[in-house]
C-alpha positions in Angstrom: 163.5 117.5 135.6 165.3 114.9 137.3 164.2 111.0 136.7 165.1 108.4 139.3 164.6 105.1 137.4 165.1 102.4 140.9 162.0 104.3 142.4 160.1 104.9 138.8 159.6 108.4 139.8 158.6 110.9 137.2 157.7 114.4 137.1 156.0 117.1 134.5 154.9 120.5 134.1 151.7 121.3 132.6 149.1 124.4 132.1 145.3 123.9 131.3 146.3 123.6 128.0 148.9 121.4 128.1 146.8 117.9 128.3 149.0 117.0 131.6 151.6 115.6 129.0 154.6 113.9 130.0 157.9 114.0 127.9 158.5 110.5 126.7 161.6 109.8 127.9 160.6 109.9 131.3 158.3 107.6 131.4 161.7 104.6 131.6 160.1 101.8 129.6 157.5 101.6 132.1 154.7 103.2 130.7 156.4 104.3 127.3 155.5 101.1 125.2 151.7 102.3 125.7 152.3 104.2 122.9 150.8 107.8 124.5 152.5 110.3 126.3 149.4 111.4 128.0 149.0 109.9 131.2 145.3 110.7 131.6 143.3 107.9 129.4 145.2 105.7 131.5 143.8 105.9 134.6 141.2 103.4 136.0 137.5 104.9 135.0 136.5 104.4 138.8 139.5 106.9 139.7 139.8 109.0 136.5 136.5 111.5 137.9 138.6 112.3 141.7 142.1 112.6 139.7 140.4 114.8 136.3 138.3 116.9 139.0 141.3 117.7 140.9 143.7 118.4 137.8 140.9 120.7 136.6 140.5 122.8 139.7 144.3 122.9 140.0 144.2 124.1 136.8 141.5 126.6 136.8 143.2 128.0 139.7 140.3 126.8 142.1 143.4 125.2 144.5 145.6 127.7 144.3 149.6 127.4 145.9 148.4 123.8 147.2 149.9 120.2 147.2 147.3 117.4 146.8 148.5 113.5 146.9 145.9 111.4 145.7 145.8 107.4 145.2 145.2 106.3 142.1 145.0 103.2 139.1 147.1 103.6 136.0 147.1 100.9 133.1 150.2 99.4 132.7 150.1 96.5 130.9 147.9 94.5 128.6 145.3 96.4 126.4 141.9 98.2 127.1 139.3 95.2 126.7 142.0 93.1 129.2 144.1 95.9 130.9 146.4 94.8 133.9 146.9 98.2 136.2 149.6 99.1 138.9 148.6 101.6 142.0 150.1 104.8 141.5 150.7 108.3 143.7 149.8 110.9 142.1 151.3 114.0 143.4 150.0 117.6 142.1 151.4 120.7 143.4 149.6 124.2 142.1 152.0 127.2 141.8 150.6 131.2 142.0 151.7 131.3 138.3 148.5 129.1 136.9 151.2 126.1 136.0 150.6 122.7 137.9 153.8 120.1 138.5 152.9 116.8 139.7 154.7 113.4 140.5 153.8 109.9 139.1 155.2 107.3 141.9 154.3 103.4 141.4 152.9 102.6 145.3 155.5 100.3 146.7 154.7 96.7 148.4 151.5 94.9 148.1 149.0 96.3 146.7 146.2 94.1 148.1 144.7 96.2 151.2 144.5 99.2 148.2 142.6 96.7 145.9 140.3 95.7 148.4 139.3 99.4 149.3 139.3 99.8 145.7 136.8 97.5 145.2 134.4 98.7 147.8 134.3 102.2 146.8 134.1 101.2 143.0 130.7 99.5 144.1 130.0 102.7 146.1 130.5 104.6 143.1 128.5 101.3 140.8 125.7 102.3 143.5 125.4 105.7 143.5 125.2 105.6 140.0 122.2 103.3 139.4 120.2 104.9 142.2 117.4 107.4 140.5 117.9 110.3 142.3 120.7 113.1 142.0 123.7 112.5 143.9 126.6 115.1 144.1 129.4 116.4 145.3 129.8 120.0 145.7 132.4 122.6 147.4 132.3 125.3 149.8 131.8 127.5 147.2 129.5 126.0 145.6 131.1 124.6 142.8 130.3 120.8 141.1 133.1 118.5 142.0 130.7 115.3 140.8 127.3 114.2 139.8 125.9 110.7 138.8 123.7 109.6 135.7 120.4 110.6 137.4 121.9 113.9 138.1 123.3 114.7 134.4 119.6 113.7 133.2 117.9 116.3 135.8 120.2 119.2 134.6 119.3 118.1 131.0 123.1 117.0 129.9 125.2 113.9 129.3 128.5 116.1 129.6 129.8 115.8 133.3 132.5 117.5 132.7 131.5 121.2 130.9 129.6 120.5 134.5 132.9 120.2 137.0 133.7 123.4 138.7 130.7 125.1 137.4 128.9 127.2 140.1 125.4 124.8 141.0 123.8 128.4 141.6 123.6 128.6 137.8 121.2 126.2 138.0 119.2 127.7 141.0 116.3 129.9 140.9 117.2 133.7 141.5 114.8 133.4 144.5 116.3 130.0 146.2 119.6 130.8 145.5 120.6 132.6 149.2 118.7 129.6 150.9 120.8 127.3 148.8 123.6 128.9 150.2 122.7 128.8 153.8 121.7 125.2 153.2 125.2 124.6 152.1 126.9 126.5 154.8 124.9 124.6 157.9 125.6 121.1 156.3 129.9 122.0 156.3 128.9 123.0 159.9 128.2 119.8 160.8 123.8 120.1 159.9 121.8 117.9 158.2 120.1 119.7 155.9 116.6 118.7 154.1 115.8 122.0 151.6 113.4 122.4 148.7 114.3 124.9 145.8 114.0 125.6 142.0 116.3 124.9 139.5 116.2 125.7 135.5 118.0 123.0 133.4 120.1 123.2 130.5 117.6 123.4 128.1 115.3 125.6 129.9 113.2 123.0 132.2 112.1 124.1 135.8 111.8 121.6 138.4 111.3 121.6 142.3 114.3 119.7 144.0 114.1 118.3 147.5 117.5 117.7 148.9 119.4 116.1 151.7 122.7 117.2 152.3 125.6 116.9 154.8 129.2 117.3 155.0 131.9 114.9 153.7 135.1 113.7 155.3 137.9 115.6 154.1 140.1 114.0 151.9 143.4 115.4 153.0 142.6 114.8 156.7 142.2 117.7 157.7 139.5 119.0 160.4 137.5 121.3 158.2 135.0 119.7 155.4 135.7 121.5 152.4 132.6 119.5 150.1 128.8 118.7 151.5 127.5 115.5 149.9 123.6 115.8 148.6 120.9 113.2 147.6 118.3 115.2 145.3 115.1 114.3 144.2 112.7 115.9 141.6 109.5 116.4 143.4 108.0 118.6 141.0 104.8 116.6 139.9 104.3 116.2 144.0 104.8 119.9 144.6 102.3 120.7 141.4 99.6 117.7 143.2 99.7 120.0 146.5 99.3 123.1 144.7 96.1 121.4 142.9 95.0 120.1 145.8 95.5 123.1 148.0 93.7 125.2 145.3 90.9 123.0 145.7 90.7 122.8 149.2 90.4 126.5 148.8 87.5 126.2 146.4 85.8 123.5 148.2 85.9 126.1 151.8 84.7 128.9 149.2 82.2 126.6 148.0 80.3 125.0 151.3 80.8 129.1 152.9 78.9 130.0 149.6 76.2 126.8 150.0 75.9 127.5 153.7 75.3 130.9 153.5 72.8 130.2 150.2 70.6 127.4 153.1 70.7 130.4 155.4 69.1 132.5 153.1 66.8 130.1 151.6 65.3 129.5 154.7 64.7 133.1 155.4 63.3 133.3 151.7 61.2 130.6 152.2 60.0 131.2 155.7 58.9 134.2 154.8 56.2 133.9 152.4 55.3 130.9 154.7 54.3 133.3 157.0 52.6 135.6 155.2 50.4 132.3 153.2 49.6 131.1 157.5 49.1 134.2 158.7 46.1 135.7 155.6 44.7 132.0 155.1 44.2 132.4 159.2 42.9 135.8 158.3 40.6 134.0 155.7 38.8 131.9 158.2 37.2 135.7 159.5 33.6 135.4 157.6 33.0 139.1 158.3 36.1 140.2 157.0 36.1 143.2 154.7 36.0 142.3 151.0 39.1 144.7 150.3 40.8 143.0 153.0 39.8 139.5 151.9 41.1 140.2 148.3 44.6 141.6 150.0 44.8 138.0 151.5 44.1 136.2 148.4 46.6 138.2 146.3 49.5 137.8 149.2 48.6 134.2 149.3 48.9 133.8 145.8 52.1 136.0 145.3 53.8 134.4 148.1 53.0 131.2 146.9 54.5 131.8 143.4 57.6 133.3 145.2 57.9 130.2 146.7 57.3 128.4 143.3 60.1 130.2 142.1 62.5 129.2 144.5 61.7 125.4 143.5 62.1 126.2 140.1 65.5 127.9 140.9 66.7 125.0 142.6 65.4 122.2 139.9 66.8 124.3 136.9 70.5 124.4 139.0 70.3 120.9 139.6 69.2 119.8 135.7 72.3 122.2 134.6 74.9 120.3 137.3 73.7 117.3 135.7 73.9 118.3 131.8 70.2 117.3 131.6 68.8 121.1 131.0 65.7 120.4 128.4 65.1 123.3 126.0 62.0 123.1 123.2 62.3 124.9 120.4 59.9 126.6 118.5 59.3 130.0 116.8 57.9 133.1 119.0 58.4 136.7 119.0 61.2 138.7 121.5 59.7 141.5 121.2 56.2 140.4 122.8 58.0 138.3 125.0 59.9 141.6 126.7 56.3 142.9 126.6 54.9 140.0 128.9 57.7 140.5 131.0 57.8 144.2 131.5 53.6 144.4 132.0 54.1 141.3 135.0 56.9 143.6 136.4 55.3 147.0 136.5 52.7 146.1 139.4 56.2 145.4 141.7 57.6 148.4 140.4 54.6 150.5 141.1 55.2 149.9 145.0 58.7 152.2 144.2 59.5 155.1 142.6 61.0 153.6 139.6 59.8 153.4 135.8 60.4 151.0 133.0 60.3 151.6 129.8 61.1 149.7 126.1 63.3 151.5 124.0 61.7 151.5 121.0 64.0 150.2 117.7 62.8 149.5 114.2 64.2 146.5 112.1 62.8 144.0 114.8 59.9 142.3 113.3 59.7 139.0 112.7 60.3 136.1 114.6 63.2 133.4 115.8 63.8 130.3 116.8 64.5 129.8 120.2 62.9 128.0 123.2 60.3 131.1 124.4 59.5 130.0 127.9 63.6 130.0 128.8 63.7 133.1 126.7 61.1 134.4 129.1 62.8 133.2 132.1 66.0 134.6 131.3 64.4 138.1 130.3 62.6 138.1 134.0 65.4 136.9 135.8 67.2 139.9 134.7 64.2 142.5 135.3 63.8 141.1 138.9 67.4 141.5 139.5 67.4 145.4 138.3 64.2 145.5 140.0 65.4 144.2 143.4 68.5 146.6 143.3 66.9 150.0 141.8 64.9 152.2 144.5 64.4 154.7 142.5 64.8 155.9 139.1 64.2 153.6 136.1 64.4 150.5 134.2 65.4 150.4 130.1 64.7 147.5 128.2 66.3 147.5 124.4 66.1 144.8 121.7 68.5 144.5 119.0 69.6 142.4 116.1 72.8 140.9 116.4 75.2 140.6 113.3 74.9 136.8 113.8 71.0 136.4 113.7 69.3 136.0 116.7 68.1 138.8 119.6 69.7 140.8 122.0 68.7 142.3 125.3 69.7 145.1 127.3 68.0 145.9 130.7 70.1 148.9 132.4 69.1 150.3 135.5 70.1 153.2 137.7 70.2 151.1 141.0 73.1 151.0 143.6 75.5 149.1 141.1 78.2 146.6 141.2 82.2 147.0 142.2 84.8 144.8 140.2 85.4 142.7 142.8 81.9 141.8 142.8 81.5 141.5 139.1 83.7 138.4 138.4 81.7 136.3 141.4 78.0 137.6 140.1 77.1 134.5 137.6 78.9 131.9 140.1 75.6 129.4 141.6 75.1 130.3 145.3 76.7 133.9 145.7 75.6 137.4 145.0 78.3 140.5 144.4 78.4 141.4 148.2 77.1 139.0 150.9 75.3 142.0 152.7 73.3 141.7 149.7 71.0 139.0 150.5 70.6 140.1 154.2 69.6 143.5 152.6 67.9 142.2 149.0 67.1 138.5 149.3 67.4 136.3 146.6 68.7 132.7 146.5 72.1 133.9 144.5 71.1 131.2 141.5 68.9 133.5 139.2 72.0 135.2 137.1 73.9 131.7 137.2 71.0 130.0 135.5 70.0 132.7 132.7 73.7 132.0 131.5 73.6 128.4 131.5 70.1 129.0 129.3 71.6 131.9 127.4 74.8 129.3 126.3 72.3 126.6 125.4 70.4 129.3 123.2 73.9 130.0 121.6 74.1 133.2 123.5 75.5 134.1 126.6 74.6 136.6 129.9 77.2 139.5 130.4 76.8 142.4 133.0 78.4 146.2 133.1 78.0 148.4 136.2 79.7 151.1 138.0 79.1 151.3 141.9 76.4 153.5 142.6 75.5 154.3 139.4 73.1 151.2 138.1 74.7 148.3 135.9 73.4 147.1 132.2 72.8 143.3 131.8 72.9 142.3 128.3 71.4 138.4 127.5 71.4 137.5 123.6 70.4 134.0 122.1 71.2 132.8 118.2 68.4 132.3 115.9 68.1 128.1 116.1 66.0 127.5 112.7 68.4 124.6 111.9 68.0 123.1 115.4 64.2 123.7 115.1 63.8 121.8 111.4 65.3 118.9 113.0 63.0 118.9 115.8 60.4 118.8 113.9 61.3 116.1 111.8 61.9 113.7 114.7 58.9 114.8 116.4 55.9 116.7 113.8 54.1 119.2 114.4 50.1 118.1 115.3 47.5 120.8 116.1 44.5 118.2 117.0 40.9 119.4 117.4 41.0 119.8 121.1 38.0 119.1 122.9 36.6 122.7 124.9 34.6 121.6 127.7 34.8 118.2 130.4 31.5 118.7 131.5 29.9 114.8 132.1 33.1 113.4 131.6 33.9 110.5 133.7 38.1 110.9 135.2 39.1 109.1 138.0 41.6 110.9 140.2 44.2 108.4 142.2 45.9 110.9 145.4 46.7 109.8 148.6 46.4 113.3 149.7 43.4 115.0 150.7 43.6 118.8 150.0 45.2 117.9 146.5 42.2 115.4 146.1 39.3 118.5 146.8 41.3 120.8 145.0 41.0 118.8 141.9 37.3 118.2 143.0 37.0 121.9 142.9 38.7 122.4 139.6 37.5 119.7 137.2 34.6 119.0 139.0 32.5 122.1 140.4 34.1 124.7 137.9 34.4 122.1 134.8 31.3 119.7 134.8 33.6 116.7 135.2 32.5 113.7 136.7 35.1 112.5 139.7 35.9 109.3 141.7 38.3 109.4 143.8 40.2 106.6 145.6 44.0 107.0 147.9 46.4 104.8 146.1 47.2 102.4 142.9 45.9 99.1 144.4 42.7 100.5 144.6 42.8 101.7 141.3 43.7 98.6 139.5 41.2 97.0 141.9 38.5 98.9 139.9 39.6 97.2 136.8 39.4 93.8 137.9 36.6 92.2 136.6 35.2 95.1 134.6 35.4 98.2 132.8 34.2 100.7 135.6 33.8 103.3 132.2 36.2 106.2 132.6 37.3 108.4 130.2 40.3 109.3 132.0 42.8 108.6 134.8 44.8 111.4 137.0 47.2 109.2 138.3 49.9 110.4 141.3 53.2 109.1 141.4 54.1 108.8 144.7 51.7 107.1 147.0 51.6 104.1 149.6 50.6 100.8 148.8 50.9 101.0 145.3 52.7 103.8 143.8 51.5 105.5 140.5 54.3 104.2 137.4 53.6 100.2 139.4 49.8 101.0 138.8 50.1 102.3 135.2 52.0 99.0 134.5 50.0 96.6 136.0 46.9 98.7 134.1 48.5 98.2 131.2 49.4 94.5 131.7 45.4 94.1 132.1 45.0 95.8 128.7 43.0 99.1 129.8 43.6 101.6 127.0 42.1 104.6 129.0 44.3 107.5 129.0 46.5 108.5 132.1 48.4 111.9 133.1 50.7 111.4 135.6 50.7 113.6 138.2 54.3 114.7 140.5 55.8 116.9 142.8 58.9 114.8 141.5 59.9 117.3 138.8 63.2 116.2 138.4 65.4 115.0 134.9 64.1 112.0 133.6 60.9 111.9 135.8 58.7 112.5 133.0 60.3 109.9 130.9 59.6 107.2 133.7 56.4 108.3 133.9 55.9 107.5 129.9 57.9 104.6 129.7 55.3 103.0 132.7 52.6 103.6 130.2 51.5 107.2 131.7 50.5 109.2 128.4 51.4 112.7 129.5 53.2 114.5 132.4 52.1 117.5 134.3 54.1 118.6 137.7 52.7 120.2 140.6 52.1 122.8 141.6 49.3 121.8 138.9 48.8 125.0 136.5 44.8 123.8 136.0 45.1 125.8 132.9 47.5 123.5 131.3 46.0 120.5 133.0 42.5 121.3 131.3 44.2 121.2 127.8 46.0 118.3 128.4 42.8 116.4 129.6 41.5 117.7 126.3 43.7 116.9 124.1 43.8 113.3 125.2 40.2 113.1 125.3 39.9 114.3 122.0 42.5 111.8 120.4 41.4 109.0 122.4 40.2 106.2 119.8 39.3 103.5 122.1 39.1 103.2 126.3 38.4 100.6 129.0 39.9 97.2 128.2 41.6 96.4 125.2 40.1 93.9 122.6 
């Protein structure tokens, strides 16, 4: 090669592997006191990414038979903490046979118009790499030709260049890569292109990119853009917010289609025993009517109205288990009688069909368990009804066992229409049935299976169902054996078997109701039936009226809860301000968590709900009359 030392040109030849090295005697003192022959580490960082990108396409054949001149910084004096550098032409010239020759020419003149554009597009460059989102630079066929700091961090690397000429489709999702492509074909068409796609990272990571891309201006001047120029963000915690959120907009729909359709069915369910209560207590009003007849009224009425009972009780028991406040008393009773109350309060509704129940008879069952028996109960008939409602013909098994863990299990199969898979996996979801033609066909108000799971789990058990369509489905309910959870309840609260008192004939209760039928019904219960002597009055301040300047003698106080005026917990404190000791039962169609335990905390002594099971009201009555040590006003 030929070296020209008035215009400081010099020239080299060099492969990939060569290191762009320059023999040292060309260099003609300019450069050669620097000590290195390689020209590269002298060029200005802001410029060293354009010239190394271009040397390393040149030489990875990516420019193939092509001259490129680019403008560039060399250090020429002075050291690297103070350098001192000279503008430079570099000249690079690819042949077919994978060599590159190139041409290092000092630019000639002043160099201050080169300085200042210099200076602009090393703040550019300061810019682009501070900003936190991707920027880079990538050719028409889809190869890296540069990538900031944020960028390196998003494709998990610090090494830019094991990045340079690397296809970006590497990083790509198999299933975004063609719509990368056609984003990156529109955009060095002149588009401005917004696209969202998948990448994988280095080291595995998958993100979701949003980018913004459009062509760049062609270095060589040219017409045609040869690189598109991208801004790319990582939106992936966005992307997974409106998948969450879109998932729950779909269970929210799903859920109010589920709770409107349940209020469309309650109020068939409950209209309907409504009508049948009006329409035989209007046949009731008939003196002459047949006896036969008159008993058919009596038993719809009172059928009807504990299908409506149930319904409450539904609904309360859903609401408690929302709110984590499901109650369950624990004490020690026997499955196998409690199956046998069940199945001998079932068989009159099964009569009405051709369809049989039976209890498989198994040895090794005696004894008892701990459990709570009344949600034991309730679970056991919630699945009888269910194979009941669904079986028209044919019968109903019911089969206790022991599991390995302690406890009972129950098995009530059925040979009723069954259940697909589909409906199987919504059946113990609150509000829904397996097919929504079921409770135009069936009834129901979809929360019976949901709740004997939630009492199962808090028994230590659990509710699980088997069924083939049209063949009849198996319902299997278990609960554990709670003696542990049963000693400790007893600790906290004894055990106390009082002498109860048998009768309440002569005994003097005051009953405080604002309502009239509930006032005569208690008239006709405790009164006429039970001996007791009643006064009656509509609200609290006439109660604690009674008290004012004497003890008016009772032996007990029904007291309601809700009433005008004064309501029943005010009364009970004010009562108990004025020192009267006599017993009171709170009385409530308020049967909600933590109702009882205002009720106690006002100074009530016990709790019943209404509907009022008289049966359980009687015993309460008596037990507190029996334990009752002194009444009227304190001393």
């Amino acid at each position: 090669m030929e070296h020209d030392s008035d215009q400081r040109r010099f020239g080299w030849i060099f492969s990939a592997a060569s290191g762009a090295t320059v023999p040292a005697e060309l260099w003609d003192g300019l450069l050669a006191d620097l000590g290195d022959s390689c020209w590269l580490p002298l060029l200005h960082p802001c410029d060293a990414v354009t010239v190394r990108t271009e040397l390393h396409r040149a030489c990875a054949g990516l420019s193939p038979q092509c001259s490129r001149e680019l403008v560039a910084r060399l250090r020429t004096s002075g050291t690297q903490i103070s350098p001192g550098y000279t503008w430079f032409r570099v000249g690079l010239c690819a042949a077919g046979d994978g060599t590159v020759s190139g041409t290092l020419q000092p630019v000639e003149g002043n160099s201050a118009d080169l300085d200042h554009l210099a200076s602009r597009v090393d703040l550019l460059s300061a810019l682009l790499s501070a900003v936190p989102e991707c920027f880079k630079i990538v050719d028409q066929d889809a190869r890296l030709v540069d990538m900031n700091h944020a960028g390196l961090s998003i494709v998990q690397t610090d090494d830019l260049d094991s990045l340079r000429g690397a296809s970006v489709l590497d990083l790509v999702m198999p299933e975004h890569k063609e719509e990368y492509l056609d984003g990156l074909r529109r955009s060095l068409a002149g588009e401005r292109i917004v696209q969202q796609f998948q990448i994988r990272g280095l080291q595995g990571s998958e993100r979701w990119m949003e980018q913004v891309a459009a062509a760049l201006p062609p270095p060589d001047g040219s017409e045609t853009p040869t690189m598109m120029g991208a801004f790319t963000r990582d939106i992936t915690a966005t992307k997974l917010l409106i998948q969450e959120l879109s998932a729950a907009k779909v269970e929210a729909e799903a859920s109010s289609r589920a709770k409107s359709a349940f209020l469309a069915n309650m109020s068939h369910e409950i209209r309907t025993p409504l009508t049948a209560i009006l329409g035989f207590a209007h046949m009731l009003e008939d003196t002459g009517l047949d006896p036969e007849i008159r008993r058919d009224c009596i038993y719809t009425i009172q059928t009807s109205g504990t299908h409506l009972l149930k319904l409450i009780e539904d609904l309360l028991d859903h609401s408690k288990i929302e709110a984590g406040t499901l109650a369950v008393s624990v004490s020690l009773c026997d499955p196998t009688q409690i199956v046998e109350e069940v199945v001998r309060l079932s068989k009159p509704a099964a009569g009405e069909k051709p369809v049989s129940i039976a209890i498989e008879p198994v040895s090794g069952l005696d004894g008892k368990i701990a459990t709570d028996p009344v949600r034991l109960k309730q679970i056991v008939t919630n699945l009888m009804d269910n194979a009941l409602k669904f079986t028209e013909s044919g019968k109903i098994a019911l089969r206790l066992s022991r599991p390995a863990g302690g406890g009972v299990r129950i098995d009530v199969k059925d040979t009723g229409i069954g259940i697909s898979e589909e409906g199987l996996g919504k059946l113990f979801e609150p509000f829904s049935q397996a097919d929504d033609s079921m409770s135009k066909r069936f009834g129901g108000s979809g929360l019976g299976l949901s709740i004997s799971r939630s009492l199962a789990q808090e028994l230590g058990g659990d509710v699980i169902a088997q069924s083939t369509l049209g063949e009849g489905s198996c319902f299997s309910a278990w609960v554990a054996d709670l003696n542990t959870r049963l000693e400790s309840e007893q600790q906290d609260c004894g055990l106390r078997t009082p002498n109860q008192a048998s009768s309440l004939s002569g005994r003097n209760i005051l009953v405080v109701e604002d309502m009239l039928d509930n006032r005569r019904l208690l008239r006709l219960h405790l009164g006429k039936r039970l001996g007791a002597n009643l006064t009656e009055v509509e609200n609290g301040a006439e109660c604690v009226r009674l008290f004012d300047n004497e003890d008016p003698g009772f032996d007990l106080i029904l007291m309601d809860v809700q009433m005008p005026v004064l309501d029943g917990q005010e009364a009970t404190r004010q009562l108990r301000a004025m020192g009267v000791r006599t017993p009171i039962i709170a009385l409530t169609a308020y049967a909600v968590s933590g109702a009882s335990r205002t009720c106690l905390e006002a100074g009530c002594d016990a709790f019943i709900s209404k509907p009022i099971d008289f049966e359980i009201l009687r015993a309460e009555c008596c037990r507190l009359l029996t334990n009752r040590h002194e009444g009227g006003r304190a001393a």
